[in-house]
N, C-alpha and C positions, 0 to 999 in steps of 0.2 A: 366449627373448629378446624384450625387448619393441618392436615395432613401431610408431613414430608417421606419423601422416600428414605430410608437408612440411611447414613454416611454420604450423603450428599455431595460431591464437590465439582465446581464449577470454576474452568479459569475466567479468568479478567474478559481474556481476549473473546471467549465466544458468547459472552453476554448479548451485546446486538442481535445474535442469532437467537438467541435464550428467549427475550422476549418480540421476535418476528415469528419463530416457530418455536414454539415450547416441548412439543415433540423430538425434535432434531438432538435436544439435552437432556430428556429426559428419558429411560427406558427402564430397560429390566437386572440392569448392572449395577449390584448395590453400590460401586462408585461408580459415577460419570465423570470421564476427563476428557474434554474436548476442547476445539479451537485449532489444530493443527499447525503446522511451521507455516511462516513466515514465507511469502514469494523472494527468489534469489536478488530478486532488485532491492527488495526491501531491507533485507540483509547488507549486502551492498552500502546499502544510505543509509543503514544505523553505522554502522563500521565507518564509513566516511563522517558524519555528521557530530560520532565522537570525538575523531581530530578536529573540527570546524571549533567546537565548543572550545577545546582545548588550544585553541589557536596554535596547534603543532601543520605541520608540512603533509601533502599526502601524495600517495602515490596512488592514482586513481586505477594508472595499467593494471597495478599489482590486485589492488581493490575487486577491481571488475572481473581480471581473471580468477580471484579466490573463487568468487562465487558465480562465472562464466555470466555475465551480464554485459552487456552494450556499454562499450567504454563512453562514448560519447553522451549518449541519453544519462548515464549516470555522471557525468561531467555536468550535465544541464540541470539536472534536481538536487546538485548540492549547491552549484549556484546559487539558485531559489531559494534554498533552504538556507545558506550563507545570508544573503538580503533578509530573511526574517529573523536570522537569530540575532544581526546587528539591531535589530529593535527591538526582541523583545529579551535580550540576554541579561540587560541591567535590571529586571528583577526576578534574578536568580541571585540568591546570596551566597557566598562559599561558607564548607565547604560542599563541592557538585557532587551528589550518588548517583550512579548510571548504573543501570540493570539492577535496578532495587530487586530483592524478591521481596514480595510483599505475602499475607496467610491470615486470614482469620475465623473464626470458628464461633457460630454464632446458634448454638444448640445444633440441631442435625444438619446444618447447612455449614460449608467452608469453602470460602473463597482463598484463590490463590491467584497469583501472576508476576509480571515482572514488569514495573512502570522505566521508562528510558531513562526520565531524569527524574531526581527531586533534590531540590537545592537546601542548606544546611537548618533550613528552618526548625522549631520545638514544636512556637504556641501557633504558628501559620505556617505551611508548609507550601509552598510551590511549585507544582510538577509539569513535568512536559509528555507527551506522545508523539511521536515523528510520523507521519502519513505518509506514503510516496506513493500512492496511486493517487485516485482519482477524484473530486470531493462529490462521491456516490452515495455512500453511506452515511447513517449515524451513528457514531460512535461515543455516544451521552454513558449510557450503562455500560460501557468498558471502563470510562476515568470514573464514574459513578462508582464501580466494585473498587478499583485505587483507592479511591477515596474512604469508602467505607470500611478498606483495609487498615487505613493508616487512623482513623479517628476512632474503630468502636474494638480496637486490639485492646489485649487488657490491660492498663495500668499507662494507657496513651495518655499523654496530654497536649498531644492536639486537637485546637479548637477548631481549626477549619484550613481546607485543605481548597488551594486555586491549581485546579488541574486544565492546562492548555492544551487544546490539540491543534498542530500544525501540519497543515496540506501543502507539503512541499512544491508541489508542482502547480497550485491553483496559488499559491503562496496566502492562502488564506489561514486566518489564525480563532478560532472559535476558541473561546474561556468559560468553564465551570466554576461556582463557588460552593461548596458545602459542607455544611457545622453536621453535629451530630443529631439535631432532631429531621435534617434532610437526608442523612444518609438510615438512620432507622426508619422513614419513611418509605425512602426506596427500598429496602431490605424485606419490606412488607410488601411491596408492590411485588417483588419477586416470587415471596414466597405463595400470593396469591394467584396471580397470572401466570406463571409460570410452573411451580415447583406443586402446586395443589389440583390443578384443573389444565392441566397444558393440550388436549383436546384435542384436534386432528390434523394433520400433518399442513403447511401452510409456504404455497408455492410465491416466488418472490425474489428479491435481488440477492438475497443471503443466498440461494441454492447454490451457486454459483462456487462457493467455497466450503460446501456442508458435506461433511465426510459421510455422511448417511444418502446424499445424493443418488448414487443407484442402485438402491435400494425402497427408497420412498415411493411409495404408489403415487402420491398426489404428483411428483416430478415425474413420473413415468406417464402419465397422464394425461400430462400437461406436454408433454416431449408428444406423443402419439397428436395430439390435437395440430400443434403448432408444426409440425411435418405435414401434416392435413391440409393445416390453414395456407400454408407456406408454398406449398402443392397445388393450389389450387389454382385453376386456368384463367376462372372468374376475376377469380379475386385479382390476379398477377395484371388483368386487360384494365382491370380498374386502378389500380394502382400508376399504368403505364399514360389511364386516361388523367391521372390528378389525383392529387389526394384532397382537394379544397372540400371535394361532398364528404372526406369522411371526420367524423367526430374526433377532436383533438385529442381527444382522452383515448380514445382509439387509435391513434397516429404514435402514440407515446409507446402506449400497452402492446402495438406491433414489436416496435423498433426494442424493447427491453426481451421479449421473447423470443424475438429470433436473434440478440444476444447469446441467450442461454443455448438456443440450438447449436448454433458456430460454434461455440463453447465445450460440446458435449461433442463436436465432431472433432474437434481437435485432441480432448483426450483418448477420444476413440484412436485417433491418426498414429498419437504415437506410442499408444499400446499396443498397435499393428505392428509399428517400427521396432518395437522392444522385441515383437512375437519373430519377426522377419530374424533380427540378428541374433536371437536364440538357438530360434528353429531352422531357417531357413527361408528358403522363398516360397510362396505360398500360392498354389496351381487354381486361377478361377474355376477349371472347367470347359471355359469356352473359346481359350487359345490364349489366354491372356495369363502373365504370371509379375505376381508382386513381389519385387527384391530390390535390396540395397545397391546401390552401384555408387563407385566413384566418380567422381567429378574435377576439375583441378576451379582450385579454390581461388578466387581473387588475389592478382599478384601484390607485392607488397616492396617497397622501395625501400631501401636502407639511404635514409636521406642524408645521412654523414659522407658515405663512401659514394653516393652519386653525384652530390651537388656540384664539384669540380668538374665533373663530364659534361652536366645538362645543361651549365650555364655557358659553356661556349656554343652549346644548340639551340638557347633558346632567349628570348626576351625577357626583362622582369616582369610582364605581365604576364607571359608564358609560365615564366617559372611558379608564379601564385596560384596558377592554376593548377602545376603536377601535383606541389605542394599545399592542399589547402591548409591553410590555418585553424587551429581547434583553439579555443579562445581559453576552454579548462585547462589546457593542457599548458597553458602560457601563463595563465595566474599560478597555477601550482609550481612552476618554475620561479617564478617571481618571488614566492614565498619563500620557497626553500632557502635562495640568494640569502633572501631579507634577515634570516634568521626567526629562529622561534621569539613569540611576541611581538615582531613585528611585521608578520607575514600581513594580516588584514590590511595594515598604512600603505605595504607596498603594490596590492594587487589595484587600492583606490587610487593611486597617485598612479600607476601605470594606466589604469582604466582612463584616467583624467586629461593623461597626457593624449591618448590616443582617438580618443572622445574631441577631443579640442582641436587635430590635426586632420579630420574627418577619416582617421582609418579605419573606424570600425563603423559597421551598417548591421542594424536588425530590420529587418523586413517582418512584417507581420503575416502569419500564414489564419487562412481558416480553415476549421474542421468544425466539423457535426459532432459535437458531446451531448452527452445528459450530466446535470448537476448539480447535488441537492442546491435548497436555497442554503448561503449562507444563514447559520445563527449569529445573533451578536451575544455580548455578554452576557452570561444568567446570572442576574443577580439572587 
């Protein structure tokens, strides 16, 4: 017989964690609420990706400095995000819900959260989740709880619920389908794995964002080990000789843990920086002292009031150079012109025109990722 904790409640969002580490969700707090805020970029790209939907005009400066994010990187994921919603926007049917909160209460367990979109559906409903990191995770049992929000509420009459999630940056689109004998099936998996026998804390890509993080013995643990391993003199000469003798499986399990170390050094870095501008400067002992200091920041051009000056100094290729071009920043413009509804015609016909004149160049860059596999649809 299965046993729940009192008053149970779990958001949407830290479900993936819920069943990696069942610990992580469940404790000694007759409620648990977890899942924490949202990264500032991610914020960022729901805020932008509202106007996208809405085919209104954006102001990406204003955007980015709301939530102090990289103007340009968040120029390039709504991009991305732009290209996928032009194909999968026509099936959303109006009218569009954005920041649904969704609740339901299923004897001592309640889910809650807040899905991006769902479009005006009764008996099928349509939902979206916007991603703007990286396609690392699974996030199956996030739209799963959605899901099971929207079908087993009382007196729902929906039959079945297509929840999308969209990886803005990998521009990949993974699709869930699920009726109500799938989503009471998952509700048992939960309450089995998870919420009855969740058993000992369980180290992994979720740590990363687990508010019980330093606190957990098995991360602290695993932190001691991989400073160790990391440390090691051996290890580092074999590393320098090839990695071909070591076990791929091993090559992977490096490269994800000593993520997590960089990871825990950075939070550390700037809880020193917090500690510095609080307190002060902080004396090693051995002649050395850690404090803030200023620096003069990257100059910046008012390109209105200089252009008249630079161009009798310099070439038009010169001048492309002082000036680079930001390409978001040129479609957003184009929109604006366009007028609302018809911003998307004008950013294509501009892209097309310039496409066809050879002014624009992407260059392909590479990097070292890790990436779940794609899913495809689950039917």
């Amino acid at each position: 017989m299965t046993v729940l904790i009192p008053k149970t409640v779990l958001r949407c969002s830290s479900l993936p964690r819920a069943f990696a580490c069942p610990p992580s969700v469940v404790g000694d707090a007759l409620e648990v609420r977890v899942g924490g805020a949202e990264g500032e970029m991610g914020n960022a790209g729901h805020e932008a990706m509202t106007g996208v939907v809405d085919d209104e005009p954006l102001d990406l400066d204003a955007i980015g400095a709301r939530w102090g994010t990289d103007r340009d990187e968040l120029g390039r994921i709504v991009w991305y995000g732009r290209k996928v919603w032009e194909e999968i926007g026509r099936h959303f049917r109006a009218p569009l819900r954005r920041e649904v909160a969704l609740r339901v209460e299923i004897g001592d367990l309640t889910l809650v959260g807040h899905a991006d979109l769902l479009d005006g559906g009764t008996d099928v409903v349509n939902g979206l989740d916007w991603k703007f990191g990286w396609l690392d995770l699974d996030y199956y049992d996030q739209v799963a709880g959605y899901a099971t929000c929207l079908i087993l509420a009382p007196r729902s009459q929906v039959r079945e619920v297509r929840m999308t999630v969209v990886w803005a940056r990998d521009q990949q689109v993974e699709t869930y389908r699920f009726d109500r004998a799938r989503c009471e099936a998952w509700v048992e998996g939960l309450r089995q794995r998870v919420l009855a026998r969740p058993g000992a804390y369980r180290v992994g890509p979720q740590c990363t964002w687990c508010p019980r993080s330093h606190a957990c013995e098995a991360m602290q643990a695993r932190a001691r080990q991989d400073v160790a391993i990391f440390g090691n003199v051996a290890l580092r000469d074999q590393i320098a000789a090839g990695l071909e003798n070591l076990p791929q499986e091993e090559v992977v399990s490096m490269l994800r843990r000593g993520k997590v170390v960089v990871t825990a050094y950075e939070s550390f870095r700037e809880a020193v920086r917090r500690l510095v501008e609080t307190n002060g400067p902080i004396d090693s002992g051995d002649g050395h002292v850690v404090r803030i200091v200023e620096e003069n920041g990257r100059r910046q051009i008012d390109t209105e009031r200089a252009f008249n000056i630079l161009k009798e100094e310099f070439t038009p290729k010169e001048m492309n150079q002082i000036f680079e071009a930001r390409p978001s920043v040129m479609d957003e413009i184009a929109a604006k012109k366009a007028g609302r509804g018809n911003g998307a015609a004008a950013k294509r016909a501009l892209q097309d025109r310039l496409v066809a004149a050879g002014a624009i160049e992407q260059k392909p860059v590479r990097k070292l990722v890790e990436r779940r596999k794609p899913k495809g649809e689950t039917e």
